[in-house]
C-alpha positions in Angstrom: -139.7 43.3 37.9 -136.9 40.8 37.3 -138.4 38.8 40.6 -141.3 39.2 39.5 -140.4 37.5 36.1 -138.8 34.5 37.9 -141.9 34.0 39.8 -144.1 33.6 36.9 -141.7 31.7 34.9 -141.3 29.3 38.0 -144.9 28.9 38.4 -145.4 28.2 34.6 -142.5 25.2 34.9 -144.0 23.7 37.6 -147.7 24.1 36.0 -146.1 22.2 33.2 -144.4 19.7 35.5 -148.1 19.4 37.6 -149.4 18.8 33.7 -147.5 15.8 33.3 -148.1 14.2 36.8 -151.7 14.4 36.1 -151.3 13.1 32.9 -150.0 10.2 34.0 -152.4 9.7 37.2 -154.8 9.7 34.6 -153.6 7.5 32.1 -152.3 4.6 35.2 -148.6 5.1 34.2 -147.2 6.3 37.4 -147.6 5.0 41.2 -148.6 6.8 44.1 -145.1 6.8 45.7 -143.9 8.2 42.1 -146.5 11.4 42.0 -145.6 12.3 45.9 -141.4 12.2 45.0 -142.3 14.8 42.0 -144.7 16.5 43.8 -142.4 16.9 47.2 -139.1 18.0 44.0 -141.6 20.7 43.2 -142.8 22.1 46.4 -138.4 22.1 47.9 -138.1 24.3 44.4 -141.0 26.7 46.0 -140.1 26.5 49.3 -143.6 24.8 50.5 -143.8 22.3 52.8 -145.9 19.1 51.7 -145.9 17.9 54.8 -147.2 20.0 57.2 -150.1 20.7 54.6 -151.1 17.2 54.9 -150.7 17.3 59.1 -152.2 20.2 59.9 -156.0 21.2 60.4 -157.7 22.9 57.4 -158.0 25.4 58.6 -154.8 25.8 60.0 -153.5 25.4 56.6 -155.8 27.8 55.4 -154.9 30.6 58.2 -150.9 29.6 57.3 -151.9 30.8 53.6 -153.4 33.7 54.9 -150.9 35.0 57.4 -150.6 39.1 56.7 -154.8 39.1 55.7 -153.9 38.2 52.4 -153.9 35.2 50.6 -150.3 33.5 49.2 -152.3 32.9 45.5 -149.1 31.1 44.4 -148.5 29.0 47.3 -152.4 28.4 47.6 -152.4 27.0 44.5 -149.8 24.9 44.3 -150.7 23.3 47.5 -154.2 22.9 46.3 -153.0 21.5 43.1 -150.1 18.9 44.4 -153.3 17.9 47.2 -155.4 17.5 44.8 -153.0 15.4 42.6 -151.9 13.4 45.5 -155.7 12.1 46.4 -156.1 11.6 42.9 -153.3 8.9 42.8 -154.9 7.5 46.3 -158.3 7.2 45.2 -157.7 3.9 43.3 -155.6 2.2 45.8 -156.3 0.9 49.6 -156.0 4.5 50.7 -159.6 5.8 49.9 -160.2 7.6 52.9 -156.2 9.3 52.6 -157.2 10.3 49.3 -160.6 11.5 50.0 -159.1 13.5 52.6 -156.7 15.2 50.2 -159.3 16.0 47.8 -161.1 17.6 50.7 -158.1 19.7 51.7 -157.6 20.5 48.0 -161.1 21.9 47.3 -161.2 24.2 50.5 -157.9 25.8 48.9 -159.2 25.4 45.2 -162.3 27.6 47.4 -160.2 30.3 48.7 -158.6 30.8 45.8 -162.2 30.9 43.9 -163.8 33.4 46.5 -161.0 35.6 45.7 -161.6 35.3 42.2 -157.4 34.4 42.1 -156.4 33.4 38.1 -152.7 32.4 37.5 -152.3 32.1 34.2 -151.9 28.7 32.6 -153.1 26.4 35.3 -156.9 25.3 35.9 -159.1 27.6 36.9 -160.4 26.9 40.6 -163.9 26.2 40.0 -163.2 24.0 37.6 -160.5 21.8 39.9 -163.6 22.1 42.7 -166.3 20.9 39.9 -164.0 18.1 39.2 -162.9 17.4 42.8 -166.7 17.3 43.5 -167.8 14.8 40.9 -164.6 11.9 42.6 -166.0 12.6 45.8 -169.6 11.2 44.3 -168.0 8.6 43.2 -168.2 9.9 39.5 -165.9 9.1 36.5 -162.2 9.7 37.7 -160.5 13.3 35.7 -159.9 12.5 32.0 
């Protein structure tokens, strides 16, 4: 129970900490190299590795998540999320396609986690991360 406790208390700081990084993606306050130092603090505190996530297949990152028949929802989702918030942050700048690619990789996870109707709470549901992600890859309004 006491583990269990940690977890969730973990998860909710770095939800918080994700918050922010958004924030200021949105608001044009913070640089690309800035979101990937925060978001590479916050994946050593989990244990996750940002950068195999980014080298590997999808859907060897997918099967990596996966390992044991079940899906990591924790893991999944902060992967998703920090993707996500990384292709955010290179959708503005010279690195369209990077950041296109990243949303990609996010919404496949955002989709696993969707499919298995995964909610952790205080953090954005999946769908709505994949109805967002969607809308930037049409060239739509970046997040708000």
């Amino acid at each position: 129970m006491e583990q269990r406790d940690f977890i969730l208390r973990e998860i909710e700081r770095i939800g918080v900490l994700l918050a922010a990084v958004r924030r200021r993606i949105v608001g044009k306050q913070t640089s690309h190299q800035e979101v990937r130092q925060d978001l590479l603090g916050a994946a050593a505190r989990l244990g996750v590795d940002l950068d195999t996530a980014q080298q590997v297949s999808a859907e060897t990152l997918a099967m990596m998540l996966t390992a044991g028949g079940s899906l990591e929802p924790t893991r999944c989702w902060f992967l998703a999320e920090s993707l996500y918030l990384e292709g955010l942050a290179a959708l503005p700048a010279a690195t369209t396609d990077q950041g296109e690619d990243l949303l990609l990789r996010a919404r496949m996870l955002f989709e696993l986690l969707d499919r298995g109707n995964i909610r952790l709470a205080g953090v954005t549901e999946a769908r709505e991360r994949i109805e967002e992600i969607d809308t930037l890859l049409r060239g739509g309004p970046q997040a708000a």
